[in-house]
C-alpha positions as CSV (number, residue, x, y, z in Angstrom):
1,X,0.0,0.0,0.0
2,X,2.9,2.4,0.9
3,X,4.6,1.9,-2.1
4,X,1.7,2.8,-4.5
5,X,1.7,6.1,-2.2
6,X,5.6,6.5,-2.8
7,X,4.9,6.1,-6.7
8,X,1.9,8.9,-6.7
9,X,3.9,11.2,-5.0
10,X,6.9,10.4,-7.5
11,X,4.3,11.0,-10.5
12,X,3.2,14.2,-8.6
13,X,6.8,15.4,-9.0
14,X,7.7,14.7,-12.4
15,X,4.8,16.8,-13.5
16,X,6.3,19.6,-11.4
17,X,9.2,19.0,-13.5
18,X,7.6,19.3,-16.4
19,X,5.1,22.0,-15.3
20,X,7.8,24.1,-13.0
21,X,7.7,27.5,-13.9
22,X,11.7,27.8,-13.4
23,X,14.5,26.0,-13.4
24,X,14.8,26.3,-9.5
25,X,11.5,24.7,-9.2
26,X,12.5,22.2,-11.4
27,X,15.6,21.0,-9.6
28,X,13.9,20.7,-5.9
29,X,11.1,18.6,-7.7
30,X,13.9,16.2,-9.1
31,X,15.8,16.4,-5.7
32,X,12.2,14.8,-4.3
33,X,11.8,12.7,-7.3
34,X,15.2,11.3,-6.2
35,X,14.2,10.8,-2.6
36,X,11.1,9.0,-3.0
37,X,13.1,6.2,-5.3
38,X,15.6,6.0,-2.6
39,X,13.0,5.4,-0.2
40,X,10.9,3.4,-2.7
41,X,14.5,1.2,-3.0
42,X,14.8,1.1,1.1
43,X,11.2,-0.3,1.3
44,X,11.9,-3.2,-0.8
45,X,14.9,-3.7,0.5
46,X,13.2,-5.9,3.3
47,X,12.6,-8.4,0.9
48,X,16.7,-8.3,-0.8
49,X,19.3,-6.6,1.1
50,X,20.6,-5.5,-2.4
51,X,18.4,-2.3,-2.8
52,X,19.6,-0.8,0.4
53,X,23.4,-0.8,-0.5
54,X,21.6,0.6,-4.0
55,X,19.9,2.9,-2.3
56,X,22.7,3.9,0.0
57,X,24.8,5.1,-3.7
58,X,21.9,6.4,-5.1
59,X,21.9,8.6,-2.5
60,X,25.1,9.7,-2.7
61,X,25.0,10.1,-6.5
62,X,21.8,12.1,-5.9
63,X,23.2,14.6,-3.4
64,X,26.5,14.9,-5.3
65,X,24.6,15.6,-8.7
66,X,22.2,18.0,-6.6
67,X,24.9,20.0,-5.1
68,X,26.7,20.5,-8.6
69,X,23.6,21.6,-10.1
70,X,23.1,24.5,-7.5
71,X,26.4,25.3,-7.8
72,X,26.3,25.4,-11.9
73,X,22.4,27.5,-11.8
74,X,24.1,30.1,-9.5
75,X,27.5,30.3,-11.9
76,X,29.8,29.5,-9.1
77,X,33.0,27.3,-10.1
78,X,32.2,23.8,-9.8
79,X,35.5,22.4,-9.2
80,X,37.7,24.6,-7.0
C-alpha cells in the first residue's frame, strides 16, 4: 500500500518537473523525485538486502549531482 503512495507522490513530482515554472523549481522537484526512489528502493529492501546498498549510492549520487547543479544555476566554479 505504501509503495503505491511512494509512486503517486513520484508522479506528482515529475509533472512539477515538467510543469515548473523555473528551473529552480525544477531542480527541488527532481531532488524529491530522487528521494522518494531511494525510499521506494529502502522499502523493498526488506525483501533483498541489495536495494539498500543501491539505495545507499543512489543517494550519494543524488546529493553529489544536486549540489553540482546548484552550484552550476548560480555560476559558481564547480571544481575549486
Amino acid at each position: 500500500m505504501i509503495e503505491y503512495i511512494i509512486i503517486a507522490a513520484a508522479a506528482i513530482s515529475l509533472i512539477r518537473v515538467a510543469l515548473g515554472p523555473t528551473i529552480y523549481d525544477r531542480v527541488v522537484a527532481i531532488d524529491t523525485f530522487l528521494i522518494l526512489i531511494i525510499a521506494l528502493l529502502a522499502l523493498w529492501s526488506q525483501n533483498s538486502p541489495l536495494y539498500l546498498d543501491i539505495a545507499i549510492v543512489f543517494a550519494g549520487l543524488s546529493f553529489g549531482a544536486t549540489l553540482v547543479f546548484s552550484k552550476y544555476l548560480r555560476g559558481e566554479k564547480i571544481w575549486s
